[in-house]
N, C-alpha and C positions, 0 to 999 in steps of 0.2 A: 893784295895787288894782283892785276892778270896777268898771268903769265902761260905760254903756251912755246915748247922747244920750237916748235914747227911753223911757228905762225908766218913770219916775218919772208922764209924763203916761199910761203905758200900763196903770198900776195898777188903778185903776179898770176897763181892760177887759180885764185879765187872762184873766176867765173867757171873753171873747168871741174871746182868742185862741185859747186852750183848745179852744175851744168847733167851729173847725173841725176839732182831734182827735179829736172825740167820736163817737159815731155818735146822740147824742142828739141833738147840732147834726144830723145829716144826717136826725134824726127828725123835727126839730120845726119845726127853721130857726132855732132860738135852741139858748143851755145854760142846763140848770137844775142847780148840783150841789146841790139840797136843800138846801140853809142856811140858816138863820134868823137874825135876832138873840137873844142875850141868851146867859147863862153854861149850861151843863153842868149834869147832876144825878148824883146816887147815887139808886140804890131802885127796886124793881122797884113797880108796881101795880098796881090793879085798873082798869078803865077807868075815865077820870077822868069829873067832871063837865062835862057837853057847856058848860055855861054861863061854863064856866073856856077852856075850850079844844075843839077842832074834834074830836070823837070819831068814829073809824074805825066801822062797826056793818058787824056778820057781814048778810050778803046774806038776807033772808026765804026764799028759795028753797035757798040753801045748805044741804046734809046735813054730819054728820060722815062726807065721802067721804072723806078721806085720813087717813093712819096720821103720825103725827108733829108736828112743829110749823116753823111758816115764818114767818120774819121778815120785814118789810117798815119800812119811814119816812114818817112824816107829819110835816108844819109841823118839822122838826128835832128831833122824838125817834123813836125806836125802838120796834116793837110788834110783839107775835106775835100768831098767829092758830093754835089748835090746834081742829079741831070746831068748836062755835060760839063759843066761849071766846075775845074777842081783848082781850088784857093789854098798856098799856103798858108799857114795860121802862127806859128814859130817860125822865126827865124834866127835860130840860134844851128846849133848841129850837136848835141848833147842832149836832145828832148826824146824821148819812148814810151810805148803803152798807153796812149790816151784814151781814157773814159768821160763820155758826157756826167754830168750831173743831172739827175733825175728829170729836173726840169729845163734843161739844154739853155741857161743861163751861162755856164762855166765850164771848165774841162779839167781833169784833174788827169795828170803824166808824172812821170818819172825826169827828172835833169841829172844826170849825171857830172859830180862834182870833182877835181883835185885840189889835191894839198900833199906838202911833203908833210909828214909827219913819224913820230920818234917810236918805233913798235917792239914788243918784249920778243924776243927769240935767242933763246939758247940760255934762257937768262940774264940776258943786260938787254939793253936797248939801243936799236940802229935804226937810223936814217930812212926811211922807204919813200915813195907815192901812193898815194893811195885813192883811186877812182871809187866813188862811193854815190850809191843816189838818196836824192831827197825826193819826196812826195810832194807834188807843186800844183798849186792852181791856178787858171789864168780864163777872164773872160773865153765868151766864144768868137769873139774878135782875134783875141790873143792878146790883150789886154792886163794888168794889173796880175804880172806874177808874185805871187806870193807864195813864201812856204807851207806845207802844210807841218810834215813833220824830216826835219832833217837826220841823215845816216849817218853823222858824222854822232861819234862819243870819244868823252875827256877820260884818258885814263889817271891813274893816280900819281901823283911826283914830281912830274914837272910840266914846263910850258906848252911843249909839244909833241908831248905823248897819247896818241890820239888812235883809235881802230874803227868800224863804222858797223853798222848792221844791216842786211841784206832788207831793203823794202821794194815788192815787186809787185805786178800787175794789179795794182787797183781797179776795183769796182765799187761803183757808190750805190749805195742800199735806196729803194726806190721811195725811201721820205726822207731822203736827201741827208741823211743825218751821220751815218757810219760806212765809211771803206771799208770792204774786204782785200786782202791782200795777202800776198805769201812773206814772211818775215823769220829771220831768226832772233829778233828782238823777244826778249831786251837782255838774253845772254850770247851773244857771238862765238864767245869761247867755246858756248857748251852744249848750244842746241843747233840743230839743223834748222832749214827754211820749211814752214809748214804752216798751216792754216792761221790766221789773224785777223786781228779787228783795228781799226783805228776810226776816234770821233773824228769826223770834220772838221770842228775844230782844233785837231790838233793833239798833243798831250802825248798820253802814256800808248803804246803800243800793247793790246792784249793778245796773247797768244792764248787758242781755245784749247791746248793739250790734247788735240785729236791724233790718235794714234797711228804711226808709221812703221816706214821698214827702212830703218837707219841703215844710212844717212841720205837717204831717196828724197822723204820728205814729199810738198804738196805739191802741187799748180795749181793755172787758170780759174780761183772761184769767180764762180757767175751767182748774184744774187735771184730768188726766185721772185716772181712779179708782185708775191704778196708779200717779201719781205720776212719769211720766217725760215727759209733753208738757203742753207748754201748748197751748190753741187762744183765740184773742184775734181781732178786729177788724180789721184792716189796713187803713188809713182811703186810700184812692186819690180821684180827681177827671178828672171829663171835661169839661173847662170849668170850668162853674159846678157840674154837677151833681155831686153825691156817687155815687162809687159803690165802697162798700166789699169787703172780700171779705173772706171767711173765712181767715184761715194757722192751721197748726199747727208747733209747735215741737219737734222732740224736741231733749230737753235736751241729752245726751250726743253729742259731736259739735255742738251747734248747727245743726242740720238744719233749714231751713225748705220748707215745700211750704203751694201752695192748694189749697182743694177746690173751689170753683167760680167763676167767671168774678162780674165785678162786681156789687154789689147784693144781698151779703149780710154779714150782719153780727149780732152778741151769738151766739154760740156756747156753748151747752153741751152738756157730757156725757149720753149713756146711761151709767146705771150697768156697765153693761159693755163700754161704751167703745168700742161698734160705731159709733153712731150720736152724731147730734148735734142737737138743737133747736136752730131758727135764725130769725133775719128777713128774710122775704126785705122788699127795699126796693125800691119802682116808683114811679113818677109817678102811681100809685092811692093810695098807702100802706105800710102795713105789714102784713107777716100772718107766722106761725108757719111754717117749715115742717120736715121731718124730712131728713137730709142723712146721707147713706151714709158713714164714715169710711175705706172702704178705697178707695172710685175717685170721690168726691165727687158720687155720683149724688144728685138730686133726688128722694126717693121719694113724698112727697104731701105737700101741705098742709093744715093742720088748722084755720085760720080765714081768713075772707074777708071782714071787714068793712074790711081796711084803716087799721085802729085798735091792733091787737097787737106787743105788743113786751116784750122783756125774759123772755125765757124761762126757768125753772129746773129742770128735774127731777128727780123725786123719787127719794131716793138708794134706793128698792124696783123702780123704774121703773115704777110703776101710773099718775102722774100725770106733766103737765108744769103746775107755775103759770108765769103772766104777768101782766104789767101789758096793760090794755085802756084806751084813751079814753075818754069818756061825757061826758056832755053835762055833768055837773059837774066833770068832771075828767080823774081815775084811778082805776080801780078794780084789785082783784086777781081772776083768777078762775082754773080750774084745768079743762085736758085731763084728763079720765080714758082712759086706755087701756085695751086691748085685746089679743088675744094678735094675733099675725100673720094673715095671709091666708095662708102659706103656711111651711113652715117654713125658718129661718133670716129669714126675712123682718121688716119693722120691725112695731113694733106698730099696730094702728090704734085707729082714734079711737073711745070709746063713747060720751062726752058729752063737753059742758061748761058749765059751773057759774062763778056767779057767788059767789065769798067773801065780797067787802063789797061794799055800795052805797054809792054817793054819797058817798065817803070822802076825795076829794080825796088821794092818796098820794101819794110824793115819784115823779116822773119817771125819776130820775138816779139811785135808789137800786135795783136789782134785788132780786128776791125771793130767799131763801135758806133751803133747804130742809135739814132736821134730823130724822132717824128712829133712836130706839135700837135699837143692835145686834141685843137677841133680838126684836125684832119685823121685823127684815127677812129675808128667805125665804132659806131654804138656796142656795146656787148651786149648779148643776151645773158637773161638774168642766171641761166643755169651754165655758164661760161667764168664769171667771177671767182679767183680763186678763196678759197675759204682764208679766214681770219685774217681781213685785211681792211675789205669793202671800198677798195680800188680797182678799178672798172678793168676786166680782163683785156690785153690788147696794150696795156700801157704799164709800164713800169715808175710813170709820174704820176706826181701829184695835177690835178687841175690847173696850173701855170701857164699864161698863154709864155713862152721868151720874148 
C-alpha cells in the first residue's frame, strides 16, 4: 500500500513543490499553473461581457500582423486571438495550457479537478481536497470535452482513498498521435515531474527516464517539426539560484545533449528546426533570445526589458509570440521577423507589437500557435527537416481544419 509520513500535510503545497520544477518558479520565485475555481464548460464564444468576467482586449496598436490564430489562458478558460478578433473558447475557469493539435481540428488543455479524498500520512489516513489535473480535449469551437487521461488515482483499501499525479503542459507531436508532457506518473510517491509521453488516445503515461537533478525535474517540451526530438527545460540549481538549460532529446536511441551552459530555459522550435526561441534568465530578468540548434550558439537577442518569457513561433516562421509583464500583469505580444542578415543565417527582428493590453493572462500557460496548411509558404527543398518528409514551415500534416 502507499504510504508517505509527509504526504497528506504536503497537499496543500503540492504546487510549491512543483513549483521548483518549473522554470516559472525560477521566473517569478513562486508557481502559477493558472487555475481557478469553479466547473468546466462546453461552447465556443464571442467575448464575453467585461462585467461578467475579466475580458482579454486586442492591443490599440496591434495590426492583423500574423497569418493564423493563437491561443492563450485567462482566469481559467481558454481564448484565441486571430487579427483583432479574440474569442473565448472555454468557458469554464479551471481550464490551462492549451495546445493546438497538429492539424488545428482540437485543442488539448489541462482542467483542473476537486474531490475530497482519504490520503496516507503518518500512517493512517485523513480526509483532504485534492486539486488535480486531467489532460482534456475539446474542438477548436470548444466543443465535445473529452478526457484524455485523468490525475486522479485509486489507492488501495478503501472507497475514498484516492492521490493524483502531476500531468502538465502538453504538446501534441506533429502526426497528431502522441503528447509530450511533464508528468510524475505513474509513481507520485516516488518520482518527480520530468519528461513523458502520452498516446492521444489515452492509456498508460510513459515516462522517458531522462535524467535530472532531484527533485528539479523537467519543463516546457516543445515537439520538433519533424517529430523526432524533443527540446524541454532541464531545471539545475547553484545554490539557491536557478539556473536552467536547455536539453534536446532525440527520441530514437534516447540521446540527450545541451545547447548552452546555465540560464536558459522555455525552448521552441523554428519551423525548420534550425533554430530555437529561448529565455535567456539573469539576475536582470527575462528576455527572448535566438539559439543556434546545431552547436548551441547564442545568435541575438530580441528583447531587453527583462519581462519576456514564454516564447512560441509561428508555425510560417514570420513571427515569435510571447508572454510580457506590465504593470497590470501579462500581456501577449509578438516578434515579427525578418529575413537574415546573411544567408543561412537566423532571422532578425522587424518589430514588435503588442496583441492585448492590460489582459492580465495566465503566466503558466504558453501561447500556442496554429496556421492552415495552404497559407503556409512552400518550403524549399533544402529547408525540410530530415526524417520526416513534412514540409518545413509546418508542424502538420496536410489537413485543411
Amino acid at each position: 500500500m502507499l504510504d508517505r509520513s509527509a504526504a497528506a500535510p504536503l497537499l496543500s503545497l503540492a504546487g510549491l513543490a512543483v513549483a521548483a520544477a518549473f522554470s516559472l518558479g525560477l521566473l517569478f520565485g513562486r508557481f502559477d499553473l493558472g487555475i481557478g475555481g469553479g466547473p468546466g464548460g462546453e461552447g465556443g464564444s464571442r467575448t464575453p461581457n467585461p462585467s461578467v468576467v475579466f475580458t482579454p482586449a486586442p492591443s490599440p496598436d496591434a495590426t492583423p500582423a500574423f497569418v493564423g490564430t493563437i491561443l492563450f489562458a485567462q482566469e481559467g478558460s481558454i481564448w484565441s486571438i486571430s487579427g483583432h478578433e479574440v474569442r473565448r473558447i472555454s468557458s469554464g475557469s479551471r481550464d490551462s495550457m492549451p495546445a493546438w493539435t497538429s492539424d488545428g481540428q482540437a485543442i488539448v488543455f489541462i482542467e483542473t479537478r476537486t474531490r475530497n479524498a482519504r490520503v496516507p500520512t503518518d500512517g493512517r489516513y485523513q480526509t483532504y481536497i485534492l486539486d488535480y489535473p486531467s489532460v482534456m480535449r475539446m474542438t477548436a469551437a470548444g466543443t465535445d470535452r473529452t478526457v484524455i487521461k485523468d490525475g486522479l488515482i485509486k489507492l488501495e483499501g478503501g472507497s475514498e482513498r484516492y492521490y493524483f499525479t502531476w500531468l502538465l503542459q502538453p504538446d501534441v507531436s506533429p502526426d497528431g498521435k502522441t503528447i509530450a508532457l511533464v508528468s510524475d506518473a505513474p509513481k507520485p510517491f516516488d518520482q518527480d515531474v520530468t519528461l513523458s509521453l502520452l498516446p492521444m488516445t489515452g492509456g498508460k503515461v510513459d515516462n522517458l527516464g531522462v535524467r535530472q537533478e532531484r527533485p528539479l525535474g523537467h519543463n516546457d517540451p516543445d515537439w520538433s517539426p519533424d517529430g523526432t526530438r524533443l527540446a524541454f527545460t532541464y531545471n539545475a540549481r547553484d545554490a539557491s539560484l536557478g539556473t536552467p538549460k536547455v536539453g534536446i532529446l532525440t527520441l530514437k536511441g534516447a540521446k540527450l545533449r545541451f545547447l548552452v551552459s546555465g540560464g536558459y530555459a522555455q525552448p521552441s522550435w523554428s519551423p525548420d528546426g534550425r533554430f530555437l526561441a529561448a529565455v535567456r534568465t539573469t539576475g536582470d530578468g527575462r528576455d527572448i533570445v535566438i539559439v543556434r540548434v546545431k552547436d548551441g550558439a547564442v545568435l541575438d537577442r530580441f528583447t531587453a526589458d527583462g519581462r519576456s518569457f514564454a516564447p512560441a513561433w509561428s508555425p510560417d516562421g514570420t513571427g515569435i509570440a510571447y508572454l510580457n509583464i506590465t504593470r497590470e500583469g501579462v500581456d501577449l505580444r509578438l516578434l515579427l521577423l525578418g529575413p537574415p542578415a546573411a544567408a543561412g543565417g537566423a532571422p532578425t527582428l522587424r518589430d514588435d507589437i503588442a496583441l492585448t493590453a492590460d489582459s492580465r493572462l495566465d503566466p503558466g500557460s504558453r501561447p500556442s500557435w496554429f496556421i492552415p496548411p495552404e497559407l503556409l509558404p512552400t518550403p524549399s527543398p533544402s529547408a525540410a527537416p530530415s526524417g520526416s518528409g513534412s514540409p518545413a514551415g509546418s508542424a502538420a500534416p496536410s489537413v485543411a481544419p
